[in-house]
C-alpha positions as CSV (number, residue, x, y, z in Angstrom):
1,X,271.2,132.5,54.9
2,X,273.7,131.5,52.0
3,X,272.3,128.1,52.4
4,X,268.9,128.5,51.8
5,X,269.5,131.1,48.9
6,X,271.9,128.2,47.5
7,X,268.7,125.8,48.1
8,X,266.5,128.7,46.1
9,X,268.4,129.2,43.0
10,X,268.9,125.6,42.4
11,X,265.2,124.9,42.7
12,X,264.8,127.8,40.5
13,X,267.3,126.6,38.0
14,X,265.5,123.2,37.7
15,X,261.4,124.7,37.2
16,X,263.5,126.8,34.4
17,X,265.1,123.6,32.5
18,X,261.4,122.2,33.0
19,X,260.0,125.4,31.7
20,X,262.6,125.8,28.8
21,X,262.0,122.2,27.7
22,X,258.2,122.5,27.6
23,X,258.7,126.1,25.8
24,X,261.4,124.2,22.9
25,X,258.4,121.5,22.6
26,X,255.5,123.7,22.6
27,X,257.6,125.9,19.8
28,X,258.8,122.9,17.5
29,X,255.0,121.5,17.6
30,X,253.6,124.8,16.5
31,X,256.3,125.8,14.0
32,X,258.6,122.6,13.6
33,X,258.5,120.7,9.8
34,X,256.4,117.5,11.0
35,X,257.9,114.7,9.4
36,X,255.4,112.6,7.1
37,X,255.8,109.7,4.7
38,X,252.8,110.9,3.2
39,X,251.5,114.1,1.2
40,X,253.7,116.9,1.0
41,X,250.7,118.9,2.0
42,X,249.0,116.9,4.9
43,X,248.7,119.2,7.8
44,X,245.6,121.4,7.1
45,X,245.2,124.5,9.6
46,X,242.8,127.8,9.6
47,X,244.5,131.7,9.4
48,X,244.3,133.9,12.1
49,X,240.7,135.8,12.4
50,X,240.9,139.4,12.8
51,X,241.2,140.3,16.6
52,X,241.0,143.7,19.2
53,X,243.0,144.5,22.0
54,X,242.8,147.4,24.4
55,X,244.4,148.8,27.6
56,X,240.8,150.4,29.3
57,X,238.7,148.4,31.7
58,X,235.1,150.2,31.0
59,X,234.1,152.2,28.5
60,X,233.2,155.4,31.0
61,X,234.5,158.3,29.5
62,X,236.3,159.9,32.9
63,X,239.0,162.6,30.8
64,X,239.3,164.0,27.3
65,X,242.6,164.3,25.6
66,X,242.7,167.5,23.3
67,X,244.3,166.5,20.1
68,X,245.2,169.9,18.3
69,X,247.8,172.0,17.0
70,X,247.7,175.5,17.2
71,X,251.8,176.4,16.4
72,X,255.1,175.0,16.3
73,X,255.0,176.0,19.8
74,X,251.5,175.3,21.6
75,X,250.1,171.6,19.9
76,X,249.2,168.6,21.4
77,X,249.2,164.6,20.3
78,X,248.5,161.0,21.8
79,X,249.7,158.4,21.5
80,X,248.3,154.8,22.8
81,X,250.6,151.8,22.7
82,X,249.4,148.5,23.0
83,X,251.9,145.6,23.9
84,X,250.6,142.2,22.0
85,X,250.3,138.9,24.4
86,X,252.9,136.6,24.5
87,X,254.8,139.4,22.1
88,X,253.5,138.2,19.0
89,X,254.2,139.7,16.1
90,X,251.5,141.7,14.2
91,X,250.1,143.3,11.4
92,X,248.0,146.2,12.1
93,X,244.6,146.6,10.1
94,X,242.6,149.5,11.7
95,X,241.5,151.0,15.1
96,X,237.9,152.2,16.8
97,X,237.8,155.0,19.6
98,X,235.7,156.8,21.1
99,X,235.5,160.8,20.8
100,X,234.0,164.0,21.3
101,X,234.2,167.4,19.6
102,X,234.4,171.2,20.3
103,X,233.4,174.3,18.1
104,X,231.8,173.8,14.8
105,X,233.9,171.3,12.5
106,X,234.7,170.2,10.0
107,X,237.2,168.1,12.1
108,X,240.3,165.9,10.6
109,X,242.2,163.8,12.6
110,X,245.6,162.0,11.3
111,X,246.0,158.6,12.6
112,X,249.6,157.1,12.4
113,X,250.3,153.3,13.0
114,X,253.7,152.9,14.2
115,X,256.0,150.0,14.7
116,X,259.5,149.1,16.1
117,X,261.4,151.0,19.4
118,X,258.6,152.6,20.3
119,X,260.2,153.4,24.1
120,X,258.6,156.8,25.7
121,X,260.5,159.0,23.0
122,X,260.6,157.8,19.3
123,X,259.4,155.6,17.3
124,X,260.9,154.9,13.7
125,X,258.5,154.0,11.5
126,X,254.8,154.4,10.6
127,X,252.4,155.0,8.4
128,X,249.4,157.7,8.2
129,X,245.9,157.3,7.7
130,X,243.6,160.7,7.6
131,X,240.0,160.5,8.7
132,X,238.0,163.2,6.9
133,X,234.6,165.0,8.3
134,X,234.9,163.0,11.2
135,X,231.2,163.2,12.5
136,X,230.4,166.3,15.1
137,X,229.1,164.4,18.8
138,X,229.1,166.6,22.0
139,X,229.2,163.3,23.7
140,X,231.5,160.6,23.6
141,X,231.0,158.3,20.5
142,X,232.6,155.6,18.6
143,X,234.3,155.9,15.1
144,X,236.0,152.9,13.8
145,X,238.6,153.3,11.3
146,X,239.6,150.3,8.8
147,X,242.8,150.6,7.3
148,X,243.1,148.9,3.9
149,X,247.2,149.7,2.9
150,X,248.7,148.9,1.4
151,X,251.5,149.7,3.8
152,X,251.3,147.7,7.0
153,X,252.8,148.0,10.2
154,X,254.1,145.1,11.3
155,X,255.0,144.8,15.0
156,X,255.3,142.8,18.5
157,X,254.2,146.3,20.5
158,X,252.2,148.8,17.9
159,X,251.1,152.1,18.3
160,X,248.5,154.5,17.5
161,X,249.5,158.0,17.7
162,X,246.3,160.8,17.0
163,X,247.3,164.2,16.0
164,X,245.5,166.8,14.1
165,X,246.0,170.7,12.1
166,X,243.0,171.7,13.7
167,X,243.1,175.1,16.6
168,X,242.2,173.8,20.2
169,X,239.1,175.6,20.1
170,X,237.8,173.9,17.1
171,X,239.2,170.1,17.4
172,X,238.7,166.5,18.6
173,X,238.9,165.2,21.8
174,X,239.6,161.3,22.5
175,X,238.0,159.6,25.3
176,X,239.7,158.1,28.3
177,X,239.0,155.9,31.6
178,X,240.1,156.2,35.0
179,X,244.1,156.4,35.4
180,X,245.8,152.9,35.7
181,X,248.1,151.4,33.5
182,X,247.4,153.2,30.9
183,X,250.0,152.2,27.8
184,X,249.7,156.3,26.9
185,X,251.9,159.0,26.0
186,X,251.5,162.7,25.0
187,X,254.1,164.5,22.8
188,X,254.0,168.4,22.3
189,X,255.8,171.6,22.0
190,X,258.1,170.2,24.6
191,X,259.3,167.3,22.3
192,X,259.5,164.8,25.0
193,X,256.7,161.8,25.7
194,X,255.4,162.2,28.6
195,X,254.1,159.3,30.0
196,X,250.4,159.3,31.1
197,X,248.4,156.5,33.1
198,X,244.6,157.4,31.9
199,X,243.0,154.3,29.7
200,X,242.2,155.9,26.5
201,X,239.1,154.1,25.0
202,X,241.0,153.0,22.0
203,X,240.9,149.6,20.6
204,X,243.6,148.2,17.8
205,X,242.6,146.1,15.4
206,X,245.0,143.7,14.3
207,X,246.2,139.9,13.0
208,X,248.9,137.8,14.2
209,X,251.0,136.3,11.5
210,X,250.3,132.5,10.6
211,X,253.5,130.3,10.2
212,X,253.4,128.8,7.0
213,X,255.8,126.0,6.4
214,X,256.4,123.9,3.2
215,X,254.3,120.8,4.6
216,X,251.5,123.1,5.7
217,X,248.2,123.6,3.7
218,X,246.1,126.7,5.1
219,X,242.8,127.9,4.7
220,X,241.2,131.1,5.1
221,X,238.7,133.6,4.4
222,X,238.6,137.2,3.1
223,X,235.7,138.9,4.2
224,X,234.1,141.9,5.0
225,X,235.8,142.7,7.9
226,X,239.0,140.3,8.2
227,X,240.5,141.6,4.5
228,X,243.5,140.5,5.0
229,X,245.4,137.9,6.0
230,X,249.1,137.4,6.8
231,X,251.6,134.4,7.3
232,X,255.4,133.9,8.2
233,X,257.5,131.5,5.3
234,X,261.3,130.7,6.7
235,X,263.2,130.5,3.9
236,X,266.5,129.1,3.2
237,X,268.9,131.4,0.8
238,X,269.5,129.7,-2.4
239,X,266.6,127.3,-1.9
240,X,263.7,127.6,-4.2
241,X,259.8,127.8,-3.3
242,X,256.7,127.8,-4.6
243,X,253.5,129.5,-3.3
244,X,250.0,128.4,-4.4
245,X,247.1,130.2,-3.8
246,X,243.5,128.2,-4.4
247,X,240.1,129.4,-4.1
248,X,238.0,127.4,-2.7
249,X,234.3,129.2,-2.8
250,X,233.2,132.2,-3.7
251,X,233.9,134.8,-6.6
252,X,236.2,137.1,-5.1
253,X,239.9,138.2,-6.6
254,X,242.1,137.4,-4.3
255,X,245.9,138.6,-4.4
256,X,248.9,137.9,-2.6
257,X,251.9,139.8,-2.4
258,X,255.7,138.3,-1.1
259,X,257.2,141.3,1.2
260,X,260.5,141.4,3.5
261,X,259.6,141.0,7.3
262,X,260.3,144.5,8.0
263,X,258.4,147.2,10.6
264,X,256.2,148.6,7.4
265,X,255.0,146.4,4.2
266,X,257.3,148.6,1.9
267,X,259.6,146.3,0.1
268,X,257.3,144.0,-2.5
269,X,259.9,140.9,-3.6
270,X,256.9,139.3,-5.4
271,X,253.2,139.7,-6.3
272,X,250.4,137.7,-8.7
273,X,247.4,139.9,-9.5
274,X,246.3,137.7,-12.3
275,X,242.6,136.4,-12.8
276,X,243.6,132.6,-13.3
277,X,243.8,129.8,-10.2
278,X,245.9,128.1,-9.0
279,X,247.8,131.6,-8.6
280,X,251.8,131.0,-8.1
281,X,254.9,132.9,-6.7
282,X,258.4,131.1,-7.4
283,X,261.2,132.8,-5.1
284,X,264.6,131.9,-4.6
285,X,265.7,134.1,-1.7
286,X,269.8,135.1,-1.2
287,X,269.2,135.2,2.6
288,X,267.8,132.7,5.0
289,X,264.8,134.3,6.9
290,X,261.5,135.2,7.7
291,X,259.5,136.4,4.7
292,X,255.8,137.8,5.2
293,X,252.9,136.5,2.7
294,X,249.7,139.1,2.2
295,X,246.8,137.7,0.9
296,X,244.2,140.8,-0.4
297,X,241.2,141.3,-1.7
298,X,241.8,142.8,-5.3
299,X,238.9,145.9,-4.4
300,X,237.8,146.2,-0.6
301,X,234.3,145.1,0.4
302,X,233.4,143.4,-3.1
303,X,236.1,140.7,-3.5
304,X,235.0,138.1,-0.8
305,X,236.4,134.3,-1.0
306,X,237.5,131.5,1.4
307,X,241.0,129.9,-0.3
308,X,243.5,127.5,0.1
309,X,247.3,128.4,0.2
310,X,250.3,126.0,0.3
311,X,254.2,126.2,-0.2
312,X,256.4,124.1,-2.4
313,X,259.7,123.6,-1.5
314,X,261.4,122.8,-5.1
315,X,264.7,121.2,-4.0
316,X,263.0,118.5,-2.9
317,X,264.9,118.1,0.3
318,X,265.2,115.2,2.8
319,X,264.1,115.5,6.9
320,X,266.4,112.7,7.5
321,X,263.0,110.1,7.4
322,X,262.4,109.8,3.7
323,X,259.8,112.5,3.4
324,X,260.4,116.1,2.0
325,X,260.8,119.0,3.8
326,X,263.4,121.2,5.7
327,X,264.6,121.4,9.6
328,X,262.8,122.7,12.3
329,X,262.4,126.8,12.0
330,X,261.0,128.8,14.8
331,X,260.2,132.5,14.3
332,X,262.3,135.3,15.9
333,X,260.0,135.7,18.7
334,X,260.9,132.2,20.0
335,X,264.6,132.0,19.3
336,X,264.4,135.6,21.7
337,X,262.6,133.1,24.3
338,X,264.9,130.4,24.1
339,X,267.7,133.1,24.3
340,X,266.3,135.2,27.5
341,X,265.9,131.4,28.9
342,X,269.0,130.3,28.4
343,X,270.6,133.5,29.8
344,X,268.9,133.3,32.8
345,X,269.3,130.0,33.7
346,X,273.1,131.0,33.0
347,X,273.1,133.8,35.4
348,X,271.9,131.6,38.2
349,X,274.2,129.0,37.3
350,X,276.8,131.2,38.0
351,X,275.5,132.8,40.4
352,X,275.4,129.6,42.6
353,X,279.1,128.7,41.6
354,X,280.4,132.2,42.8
355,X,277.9,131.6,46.3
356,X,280.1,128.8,46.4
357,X,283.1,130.3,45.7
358,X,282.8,132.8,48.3
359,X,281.5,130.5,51.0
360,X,284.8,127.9,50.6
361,X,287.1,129.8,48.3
362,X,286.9,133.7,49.6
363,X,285.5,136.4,47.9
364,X,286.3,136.9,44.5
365,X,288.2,139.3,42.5
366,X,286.0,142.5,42.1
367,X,286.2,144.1,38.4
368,X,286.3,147.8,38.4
369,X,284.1,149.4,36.7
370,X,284.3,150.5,32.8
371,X,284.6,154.6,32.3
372,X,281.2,156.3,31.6
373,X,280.7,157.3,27.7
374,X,281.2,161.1,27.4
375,X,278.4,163.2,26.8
376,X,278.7,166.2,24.3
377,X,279.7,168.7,26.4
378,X,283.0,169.8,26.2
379,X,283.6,167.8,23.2
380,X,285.2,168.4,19.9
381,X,282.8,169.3,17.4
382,X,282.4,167.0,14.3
383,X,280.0,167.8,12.6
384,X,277.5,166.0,10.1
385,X,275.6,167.4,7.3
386,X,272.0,165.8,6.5
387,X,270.7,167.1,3.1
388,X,269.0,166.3,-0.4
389,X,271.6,166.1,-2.9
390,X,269.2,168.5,-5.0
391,X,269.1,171.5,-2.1
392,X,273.4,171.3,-2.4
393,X,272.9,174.2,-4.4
394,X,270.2,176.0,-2.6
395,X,271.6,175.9,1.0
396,X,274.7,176.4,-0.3
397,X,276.5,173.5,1.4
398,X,280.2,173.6,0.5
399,X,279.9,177.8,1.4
400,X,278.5,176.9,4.1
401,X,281.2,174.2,5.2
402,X,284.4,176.4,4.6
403,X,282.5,179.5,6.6
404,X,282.0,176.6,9.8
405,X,285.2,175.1,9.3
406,X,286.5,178.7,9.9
407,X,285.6,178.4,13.7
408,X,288.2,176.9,15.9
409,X,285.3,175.3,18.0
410,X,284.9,173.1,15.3
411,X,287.3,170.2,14.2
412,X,285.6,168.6,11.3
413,X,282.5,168.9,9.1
414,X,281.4,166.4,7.1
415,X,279.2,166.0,4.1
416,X,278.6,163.3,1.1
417,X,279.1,165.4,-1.6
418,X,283.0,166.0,-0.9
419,X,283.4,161.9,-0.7
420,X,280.7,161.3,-3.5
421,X,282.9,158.3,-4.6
422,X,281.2,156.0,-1.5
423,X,278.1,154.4,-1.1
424,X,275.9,156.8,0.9
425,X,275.1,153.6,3.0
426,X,278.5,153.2,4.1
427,X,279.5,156.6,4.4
428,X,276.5,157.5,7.1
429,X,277.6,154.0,8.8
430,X,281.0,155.0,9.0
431,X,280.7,158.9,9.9
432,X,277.9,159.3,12.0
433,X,279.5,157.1,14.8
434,X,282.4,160.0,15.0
435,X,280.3,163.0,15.1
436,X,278.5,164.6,17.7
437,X,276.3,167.2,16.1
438,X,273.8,166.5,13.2
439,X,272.6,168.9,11.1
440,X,269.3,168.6,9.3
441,X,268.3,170.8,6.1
442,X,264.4,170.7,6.0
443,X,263.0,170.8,2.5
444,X,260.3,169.5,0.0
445,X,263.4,167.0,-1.3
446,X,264.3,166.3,2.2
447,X,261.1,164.4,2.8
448,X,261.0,162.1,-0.1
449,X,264.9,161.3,0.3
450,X,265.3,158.0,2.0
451,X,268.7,158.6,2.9
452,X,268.0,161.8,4.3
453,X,265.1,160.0,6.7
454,X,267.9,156.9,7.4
455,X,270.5,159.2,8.6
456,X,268.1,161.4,10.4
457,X,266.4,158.1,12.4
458,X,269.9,156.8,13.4
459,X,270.5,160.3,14.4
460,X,267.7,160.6,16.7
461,X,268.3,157.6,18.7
462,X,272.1,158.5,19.5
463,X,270.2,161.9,20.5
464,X,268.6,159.9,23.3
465,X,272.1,158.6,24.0
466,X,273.5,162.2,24.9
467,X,276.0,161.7,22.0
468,X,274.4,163.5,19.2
469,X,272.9,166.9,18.9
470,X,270.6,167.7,16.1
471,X,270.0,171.0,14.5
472,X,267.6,171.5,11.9
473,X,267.5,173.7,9.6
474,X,264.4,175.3,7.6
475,X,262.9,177.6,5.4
476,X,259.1,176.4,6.2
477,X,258.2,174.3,8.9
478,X,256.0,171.9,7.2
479,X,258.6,170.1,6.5
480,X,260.5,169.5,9.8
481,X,259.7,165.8,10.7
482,X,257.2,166.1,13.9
483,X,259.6,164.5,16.1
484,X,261.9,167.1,16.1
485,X,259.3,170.2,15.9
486,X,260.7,170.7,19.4
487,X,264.5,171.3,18.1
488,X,263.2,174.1,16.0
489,X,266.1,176.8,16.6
490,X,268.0,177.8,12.9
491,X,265.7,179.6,10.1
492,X,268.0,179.6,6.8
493,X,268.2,183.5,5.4
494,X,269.8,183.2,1.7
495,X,269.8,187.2,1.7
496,X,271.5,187.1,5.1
497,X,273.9,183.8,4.8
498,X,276.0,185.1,7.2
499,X,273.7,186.4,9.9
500,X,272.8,182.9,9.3
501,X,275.8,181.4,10.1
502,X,276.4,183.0,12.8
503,X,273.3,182.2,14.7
504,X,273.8,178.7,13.7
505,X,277.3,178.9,15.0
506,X,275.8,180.1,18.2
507,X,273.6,176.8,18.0
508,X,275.9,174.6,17.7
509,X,278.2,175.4,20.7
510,X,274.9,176.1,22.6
511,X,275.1,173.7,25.3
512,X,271.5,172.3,26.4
């Protein structure tokens, strides 16, 4: 039996070296610099056209999911997730489903695009789009949804997640197909996804992102539908570029826009907005890395033009055969490939030497295991205070951190304000990995404070680690983030602070 397993992973190992080589040439030819001795700008290709996936296999409308929210207690969303072939990464530009309605209207449905760690519980960033008056149909119709920015999500597995202020009696209802695979979740009062294999009739419309090197001249069109177009540039820090946009035909303003390759198009680097063509972007970027290039249509549905863009690389480099360019660059996507490759090839390389081992040698040493982590009960508490700098005085932080510290139960609370001298970036880095409960102050100022929504994010996922609790706090519940409607437990009292400390006291050592 050890024989022919022995005879198995070695035939495995070598299709795998095949496969991996083909992979590293199929990956340099689409994404490689190809040397040339002629025009910096020889290779001519087309951008991506706007394309559809879904998870359904008929459009038979089998199940309705109510999409409603009655209370903090009785609501229900869905969400649809839609893992991209080959996991490409994507920007998202709309979505068409198919839907019915109950009672009398007028219905408003949110939809949210989200992208990155999107795993049955969380996902950590998205962006909203509202659909107003959506239609009244007793029976199930389309509605497509375009979604013109101009934040993008940006992602290998996107989702769509529908949710809605409207009662159950008086709300929308998306269409599903028989139960299979079904990509689906629904999150409620419960505050856990639960997954659920019915085929909602949902398509996502999206684009992959073109690579654009500096020896590559692309074309493409804005039009009607297929508004926007997006493309990869690896760039070297230090390095300066050039990116030229042409129009080719047509009358349209066209606009492009430099942004970091992040999960949402949030941090412009550059932009030209100008009339004049040949429009231009010079960047010199202080880290080497994917950078993401929008081209836009200056006003939706009028501005329609096929175009030409190119990048310049200004140092003037050397490939090692005379011509100008860089070395070969691969997107992150395909250095994972070559990565999960490599390791596996690994693991059955070692695999057949410890088969061998065992056979001639003897067994091998056997490594005990490492201790489980600890979970929060029973621990310490060290606690972390989440808040908006201009609520300090409102909820009465430091009060409230001398009446907590009070309790033996509690070892340590910490908060920004009483080591204002550190950057708030290092300081959540640095404390949040020694505590186990986080608490959240829910406000207006709360909302818009990015710091606020970085701590509460890394917050969350320890949560589904079993090594963070998280209380929030609130005076209205509007502005409890909707992932943790479910962890609704403390109601700040200022005309009762120490009723309210007590109950969240109580919280706190509450074990779930």
């Amino acid at each position: 039996m050890k024989k022919i397993s022995l005879r198995i992973q070695i035939f495995i190992i070598g299709f795998s070296i095949i496969f991996l080589n083909l992979y590293m040439l199929n990956s340099f030819e689409n994404y490689a610099l190809i040397n040339s001795q002629d025009s910096v700008h020889k290779n001519l290709r087309l951008s991506s056209p706007t394309l559809w996936i879904h998870n359904y296999d008929d459009e038979i409308s089998d199940d309705n999911a109510y999409v409603h929210y009655d209370s903090s207690s009785d609501f229900q969303y869905l969400i649809v997730e839609f893992p991209i072939p080959f996991g490409r990464f994507v920007i998202v530009k709309g979505v068409q489903f198919k839907y019915r309605c109950d009672g009398t209207g007028p219905y408003n449905l949110v939809i949210s695009f989200f992208s990155d760690d999107f795993n049955n519980e969380t996902a950590q960033w998205w962006v909203d789009s509202t659909i107003y008056n959506l239609p009244y149909t007793s029976s199930p119709s389309w509605h497509t949804n375009y979604y013109h920015g101009p934040v993008y999500a940006i992602d290998d597995t996107p989702a769509i997640m529908f949710s809605s202020d409207l009662p159950r009696s008086d709300c929308v209802l998306i269409s599903g197909n028989e139960p299979s695979l079904g990509y689906s979740y629904f999150y409620d009062e419960t505050g856990v996804f639960i997954e659920n294999r019915y085929e909602w009739i949902v398509d996502l419309m999206y684009e992959e992102i073109t690579n654009l090197t500096d020896i590559t001249s692309i074309t493409g069109d804005i039009s009607g539908n297929d508004y926007l177009d997006a493309y990869f540039i690896y760039m070297e820090a230090g390095a300066s570029y050039n990116i030229i946009l042409n129009r080719n035909s047509g009358s349209g303003i066209l606009n492009m826009r430099l942004v970091e390759f992040e999960p949402l198009t949030v941090t412009n680097i550059k932009n030209n907005t100008g009339l004049s063509y040949p429009k231009n972007i010079s960047f010199s970027p202080s880290i080497t890395g994917n950078y993401v290039l929008l081209i836009e249509p200056n006003q939706h549905s009028i501005d329609f033009a096929q175009y030409t863009i190119m990048v310049e690389d200004l140092n003037g480099g050397s490939d090692g055969n005379g011509s100008t360019g860089g070395s070969g660059r691969m997107l992150p996507i395909d250095i994972v490939y070559l990565i999960i490759a490599t390791l596996i090839i690994s693991v059955l390389v070692i695999g057949s030497i410890i088969l061998i081992k065992r056979k001639y040698l003897g067994k091998p040493k056997v490594v005990p295991e490492s201790a489980p982590i600890p979970t929060l009960i029973g621990a310490p508490k060290k606690i972390f205070m989440s808040y908006s700098t201009l609520d300090s005085e409102h909820f009465q932080i430091s009060k409230m951190v001398e009446k907590l510290k009070s309790y033996t139960e509690i070892e340590e609370v910490l908060f920004w304000e009483a080591d204002s001298s550190a950057n708030i970036v290092e300081y959540m880095e640095e404390t949040l990995k020694k505590c186990n409960i986080f608490i959240l102050f829910c406000s207006e100022n709360s909302m818009k404070s990015k710091a606020v929504k970085d701590e509460w994010q890394v917050a969350f996922q320890l949560r589904k680690k079993d090594l963070m609790k998280i209380i929030p706090i609130y005076e209205n519940e509007d502005y409890i983030p909707r992932l943790m409607l479910h962890l609704l437990n403390v109601e700040f009292t200022s005309d009762n602070f120490d009723g309210f400390i007590e109950r969240l006291f109580k919280e706190i050592v509450r074990v779930e």
